[in-house]
C-alpha positions as CSV (number, residue, x, y, z in Angstrom):
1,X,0.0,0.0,0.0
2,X,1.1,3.7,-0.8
3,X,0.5,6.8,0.2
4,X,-0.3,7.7,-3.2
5,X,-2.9,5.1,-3.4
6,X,-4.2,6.7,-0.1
7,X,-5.0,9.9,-2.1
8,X,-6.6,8.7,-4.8
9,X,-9.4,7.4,-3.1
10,X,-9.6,10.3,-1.4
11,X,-10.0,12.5,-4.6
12,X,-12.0,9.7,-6.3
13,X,-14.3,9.9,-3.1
14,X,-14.6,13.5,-3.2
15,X,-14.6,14.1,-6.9
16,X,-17.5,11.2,-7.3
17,X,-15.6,9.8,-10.9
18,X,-12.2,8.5,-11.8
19,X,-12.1,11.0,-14.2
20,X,-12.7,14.1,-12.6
21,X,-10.1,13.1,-9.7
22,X,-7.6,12.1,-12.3
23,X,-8.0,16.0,-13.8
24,X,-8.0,17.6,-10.2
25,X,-4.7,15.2,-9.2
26,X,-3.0,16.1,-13.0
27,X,-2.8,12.0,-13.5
28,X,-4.0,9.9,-16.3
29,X,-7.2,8.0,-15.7
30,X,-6.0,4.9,-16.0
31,X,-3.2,5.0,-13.5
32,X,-5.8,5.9,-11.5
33,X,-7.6,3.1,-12.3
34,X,-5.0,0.4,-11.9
35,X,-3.9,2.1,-8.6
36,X,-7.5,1.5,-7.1
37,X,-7.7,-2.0,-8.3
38,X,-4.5,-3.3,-7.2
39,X,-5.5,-1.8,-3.8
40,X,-8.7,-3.1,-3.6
41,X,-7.1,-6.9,-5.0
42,X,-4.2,-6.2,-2.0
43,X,-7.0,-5.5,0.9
44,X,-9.6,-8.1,-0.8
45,X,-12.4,-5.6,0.1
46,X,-14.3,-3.2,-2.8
47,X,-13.9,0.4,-1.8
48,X,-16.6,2.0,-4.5
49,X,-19.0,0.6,-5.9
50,X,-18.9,1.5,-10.2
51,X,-22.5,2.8,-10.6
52,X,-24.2,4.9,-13.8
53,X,-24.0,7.9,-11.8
54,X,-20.5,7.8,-10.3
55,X,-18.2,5.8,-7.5
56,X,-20.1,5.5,-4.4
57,X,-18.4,4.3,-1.4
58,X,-19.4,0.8,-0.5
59,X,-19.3,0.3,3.8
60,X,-15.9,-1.0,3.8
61,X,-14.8,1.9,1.6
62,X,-16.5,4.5,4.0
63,X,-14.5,2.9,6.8
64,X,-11.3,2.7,4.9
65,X,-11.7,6.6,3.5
66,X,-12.0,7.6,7.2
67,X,-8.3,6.0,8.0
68,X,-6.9,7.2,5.1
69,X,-8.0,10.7,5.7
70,X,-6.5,10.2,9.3
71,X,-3.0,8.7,7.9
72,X,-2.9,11.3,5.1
73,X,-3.3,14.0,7.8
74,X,-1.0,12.6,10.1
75,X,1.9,12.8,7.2
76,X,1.2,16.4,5.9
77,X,1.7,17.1,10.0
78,X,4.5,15.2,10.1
79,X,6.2,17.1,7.2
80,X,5.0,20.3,8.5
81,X,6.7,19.7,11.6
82,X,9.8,18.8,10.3
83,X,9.9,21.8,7.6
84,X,9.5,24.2,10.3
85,X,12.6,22.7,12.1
86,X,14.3,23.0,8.8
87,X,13.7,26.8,8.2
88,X,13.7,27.8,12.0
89,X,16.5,26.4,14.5
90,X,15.6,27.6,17.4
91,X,11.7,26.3,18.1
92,X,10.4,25.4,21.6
93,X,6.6,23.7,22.2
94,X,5.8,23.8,25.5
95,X,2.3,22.3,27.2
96,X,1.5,22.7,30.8
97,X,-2.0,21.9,33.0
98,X,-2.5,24.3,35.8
99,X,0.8,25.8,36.2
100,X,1.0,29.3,36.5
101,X,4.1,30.2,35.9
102,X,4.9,28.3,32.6
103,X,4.1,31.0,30.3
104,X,6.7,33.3,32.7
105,X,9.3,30.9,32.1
106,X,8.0,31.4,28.3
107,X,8.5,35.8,28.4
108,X,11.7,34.7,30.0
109,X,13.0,32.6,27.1
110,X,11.9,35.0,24.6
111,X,13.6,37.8,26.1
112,X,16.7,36.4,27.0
113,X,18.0,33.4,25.2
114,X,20.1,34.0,21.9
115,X,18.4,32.8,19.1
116,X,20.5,33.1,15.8
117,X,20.2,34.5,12.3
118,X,17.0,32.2,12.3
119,X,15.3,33.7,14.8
120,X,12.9,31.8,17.4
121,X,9.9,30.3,17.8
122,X,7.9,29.4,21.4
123,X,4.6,27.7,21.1
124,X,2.6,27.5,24.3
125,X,-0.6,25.7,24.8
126,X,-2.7,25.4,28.0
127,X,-4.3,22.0,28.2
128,X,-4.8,18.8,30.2
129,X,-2.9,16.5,31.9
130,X,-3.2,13.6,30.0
131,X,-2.9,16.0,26.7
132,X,0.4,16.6,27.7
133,X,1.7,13.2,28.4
134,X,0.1,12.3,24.9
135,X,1.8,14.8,22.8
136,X,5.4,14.5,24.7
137,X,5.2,10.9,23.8
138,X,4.3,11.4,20.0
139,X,6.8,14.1,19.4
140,X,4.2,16.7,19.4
141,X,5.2,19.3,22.1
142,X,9.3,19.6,23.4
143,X,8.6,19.6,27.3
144,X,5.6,19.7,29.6
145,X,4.7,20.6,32.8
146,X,2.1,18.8,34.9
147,X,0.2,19.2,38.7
148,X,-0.1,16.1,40.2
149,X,-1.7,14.8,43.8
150,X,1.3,13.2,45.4
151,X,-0.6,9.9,46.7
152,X,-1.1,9.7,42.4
153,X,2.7,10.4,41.8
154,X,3.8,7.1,41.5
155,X,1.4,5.7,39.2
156,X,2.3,8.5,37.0
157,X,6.3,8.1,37.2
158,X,5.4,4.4,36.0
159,X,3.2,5.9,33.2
160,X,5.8,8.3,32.1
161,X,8.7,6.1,32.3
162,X,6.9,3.4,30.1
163,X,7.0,6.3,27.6
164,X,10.5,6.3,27.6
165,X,10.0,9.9,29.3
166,X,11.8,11.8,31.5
167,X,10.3,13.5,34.6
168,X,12.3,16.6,36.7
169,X,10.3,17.5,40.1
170,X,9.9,21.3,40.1
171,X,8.3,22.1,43.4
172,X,5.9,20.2,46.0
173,X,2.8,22.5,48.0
174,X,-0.6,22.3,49.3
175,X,-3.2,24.6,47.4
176,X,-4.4,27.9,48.1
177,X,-7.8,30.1,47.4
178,X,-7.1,32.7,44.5
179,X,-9.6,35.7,45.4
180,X,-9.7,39.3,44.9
181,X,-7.8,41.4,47.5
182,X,-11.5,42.5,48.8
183,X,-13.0,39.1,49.2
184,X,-15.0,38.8,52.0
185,X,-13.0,36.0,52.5
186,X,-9.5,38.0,52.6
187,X,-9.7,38.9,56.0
188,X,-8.4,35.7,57.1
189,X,-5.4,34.3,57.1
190,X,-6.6,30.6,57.2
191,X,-9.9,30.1,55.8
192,X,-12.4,28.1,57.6
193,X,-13.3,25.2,54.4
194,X,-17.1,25.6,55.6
195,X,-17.2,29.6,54.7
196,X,-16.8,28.6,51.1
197,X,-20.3,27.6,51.2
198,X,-21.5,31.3,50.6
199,X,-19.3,31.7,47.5
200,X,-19.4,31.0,43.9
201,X,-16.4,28.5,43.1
202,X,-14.8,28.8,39.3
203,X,-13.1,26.0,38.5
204,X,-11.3,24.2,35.4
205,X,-13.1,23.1,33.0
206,X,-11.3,20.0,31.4
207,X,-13.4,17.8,33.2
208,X,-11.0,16.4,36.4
209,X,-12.9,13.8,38.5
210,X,-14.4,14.7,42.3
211,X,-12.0,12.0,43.0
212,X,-8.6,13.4,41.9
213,X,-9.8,16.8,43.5
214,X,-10.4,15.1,47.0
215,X,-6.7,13.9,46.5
216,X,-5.3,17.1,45.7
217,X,-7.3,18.8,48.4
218,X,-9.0,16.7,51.1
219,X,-10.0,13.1,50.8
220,X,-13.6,14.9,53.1
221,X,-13.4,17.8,50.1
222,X,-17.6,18.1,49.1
223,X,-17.2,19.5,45.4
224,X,-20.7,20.6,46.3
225,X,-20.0,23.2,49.1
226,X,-20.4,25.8,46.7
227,X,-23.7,25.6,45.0
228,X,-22.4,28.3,42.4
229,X,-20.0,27.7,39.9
230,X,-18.4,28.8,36.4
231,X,-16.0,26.7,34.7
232,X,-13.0,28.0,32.8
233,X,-10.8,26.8,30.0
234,X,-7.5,29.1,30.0
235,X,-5.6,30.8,32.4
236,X,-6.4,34.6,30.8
237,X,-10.2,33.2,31.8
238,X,-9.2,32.3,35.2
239,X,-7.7,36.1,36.4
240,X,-11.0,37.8,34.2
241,X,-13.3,35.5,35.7
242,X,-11.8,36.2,39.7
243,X,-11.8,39.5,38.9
244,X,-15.2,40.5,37.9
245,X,-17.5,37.9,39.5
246,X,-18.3,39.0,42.3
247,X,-16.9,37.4,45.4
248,X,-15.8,34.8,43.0
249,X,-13.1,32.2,44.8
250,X,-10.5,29.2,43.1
251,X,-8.2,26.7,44.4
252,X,-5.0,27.1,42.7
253,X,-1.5,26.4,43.2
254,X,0.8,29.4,45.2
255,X,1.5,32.3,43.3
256,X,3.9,34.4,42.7
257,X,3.3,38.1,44.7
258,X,4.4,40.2,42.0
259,X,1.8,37.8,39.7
260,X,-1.1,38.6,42.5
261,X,-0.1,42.5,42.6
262,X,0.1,42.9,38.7
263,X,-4.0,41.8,38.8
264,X,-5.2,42.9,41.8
265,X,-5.6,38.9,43.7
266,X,-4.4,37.5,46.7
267,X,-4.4,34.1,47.9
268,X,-5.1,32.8,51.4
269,X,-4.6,29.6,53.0
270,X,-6.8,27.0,53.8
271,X,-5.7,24.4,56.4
272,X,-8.6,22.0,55.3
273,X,-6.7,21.4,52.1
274,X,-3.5,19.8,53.4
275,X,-2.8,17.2,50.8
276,X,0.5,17.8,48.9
277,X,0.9,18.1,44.9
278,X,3.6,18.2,42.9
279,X,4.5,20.3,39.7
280,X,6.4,18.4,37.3
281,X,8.5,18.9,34.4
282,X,8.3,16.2,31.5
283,X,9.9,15.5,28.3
284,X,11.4,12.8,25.8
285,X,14.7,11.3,26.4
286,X,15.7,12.5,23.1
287,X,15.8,16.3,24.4
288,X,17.7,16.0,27.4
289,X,20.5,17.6,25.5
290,X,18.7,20.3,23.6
291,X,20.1,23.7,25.1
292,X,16.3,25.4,24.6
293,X,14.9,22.8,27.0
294,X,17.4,23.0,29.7
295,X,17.1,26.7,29.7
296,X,13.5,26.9,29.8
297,X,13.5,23.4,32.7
298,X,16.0,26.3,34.7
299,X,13.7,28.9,34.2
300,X,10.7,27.1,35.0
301,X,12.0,26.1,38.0
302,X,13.6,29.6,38.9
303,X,10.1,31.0,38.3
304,X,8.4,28.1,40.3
305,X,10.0,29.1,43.6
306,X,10.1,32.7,43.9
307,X,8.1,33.7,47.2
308,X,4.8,33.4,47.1
């Protein structure tokens, strides 16, 4: 099987005829032709059926159409990619779940890290956990950085090691409430976990289960105290969103003060959430030598543990 075979039934499929794919492909018809055939004999299925009024995909050619779409996709990606790394040297993809100060570590980079005649490219993406282990393993994204609860960080070591993944611990801490600075809630310095109950909660929205939040908070956590909520996709959502609803609160990891000052926030401690998590930086074994990553891993990390 060929890639080239792989297109022609995708023209043929879209066109409806041999003959009007072979025009929009520039081939002759009856390459075409013996192409589809000596696929078809190779698979032993029929992809179209040869009807008066055109080729009309039979089941197993709808089936096979959708995989070829997917494997043809995957290659122009692929070559994409790979042209980019060609024209540009200096290109860093970076994915991270919950971790503010990734897209610091990102200005940082940017501003200080000498990138050539060829200039430099960052690409950052916001996403989930599992995202992120997904796309370090395929070669998609450089280095990641994910929040884990500690009680899970063992069953993701063995996860990420089966990968053939690297992991680098960046900093361990037990989560905070993100507010505005005049919160009714501000006033204290430890929030009592039952106050909560009179406050609209926004949250993430990539769906994490009740039970990985009890782990990273409180195994007794009620994802129900608050009878409010708004759920958020990005992190420019997540500072908008505590901003302007009104009394709005989030649990969050610490951040950095000169973060908080810049938009208006504070955090405050809550002694009811006194499970530990853990920030961690991921990536292939293939990169550990790539000058870009370390220098972003070091500023990561710088960024990580400034004083909250």
């Amino acid at each position: 099987m060929k890639l080239q075979q792989l297109e022609y039934v995708i023209a043929i499929a879209q066109e409806g005829s041999i003959t009007r794919a072979a025009k929009k492909l520039f081939q002759a018809q009856p390459n075409i032709s013996t192409a589809l055939k000596e696929l078809e004999d190779q698979l032993s299925i029929q992809i179209f059926n040869r009807t008066p009024s055109g080729m009309l995909l039979t089941p197993e050619g709808e089936e096979f159409l959708a995989r070829a779409r997917g494997i043809i996709d995957d290659v122009k990606s692929l070559e994409k990619d790979f042209k980019e790394r060609s024209m540009q040297s200096t290109i860093l993809k970076v994915e991270c779940a919950r971790t503010p100060y990734s897209a610091a570590a990102v200005a940082d980079i940017m501003n200080t890290y000498p990138s050539g005649e060829d200039g430099m490219t960052i690409h950052i993406l916001e996403t989930s956990m599992p995202r992120v282990l997904e796309d370090i393993a395929n070669g998609k994204c450089d280095v990641g950085v994910v929040r884990s609860p500690d009680s899970y960080s063992n069953m993701l070591l063995e996860r990420i090691q089966s990968k053939n993944m690297v992991t680098k611990p960046v900093k361990k801490y037990n989560l905070v409430l993100l507010m505005r600075a005049d919160h009714p809630l501000a006033a204290y310095e430890d929030v009592p976990f039952e106050k909560l109950a009179d406050y609209p909660e926004v949250l993430y929205g990539d769906g994490e289960p009740d039970i990985v939040r009890r782990a990273s908070i409180n195994q007794s956590f009620d994802s129900d105290i608050s009878k409010k909520k708004v759920y958020i996709h990005d992190r420019g959502n997540q500072l908008t969103t505590i901003s302007n609803v009104k009394n709005a609160y989030m649990w969050v990891s610490p951040l950095p003060k000169w973060l908080l000052d810049r938009v208006g926030l504070v955090t405050r401690k809550c002694s009811f959430a006194h499970n530990l998590n853990s920030d961690i930086i991921i990536y292939r074994k293939s990169q550990e030598n790539s000058p870009l990553v370390k220098a972003y891993i070091e500023s990561l990390i710088r960024f990580a543990n400034m004083p909250d």
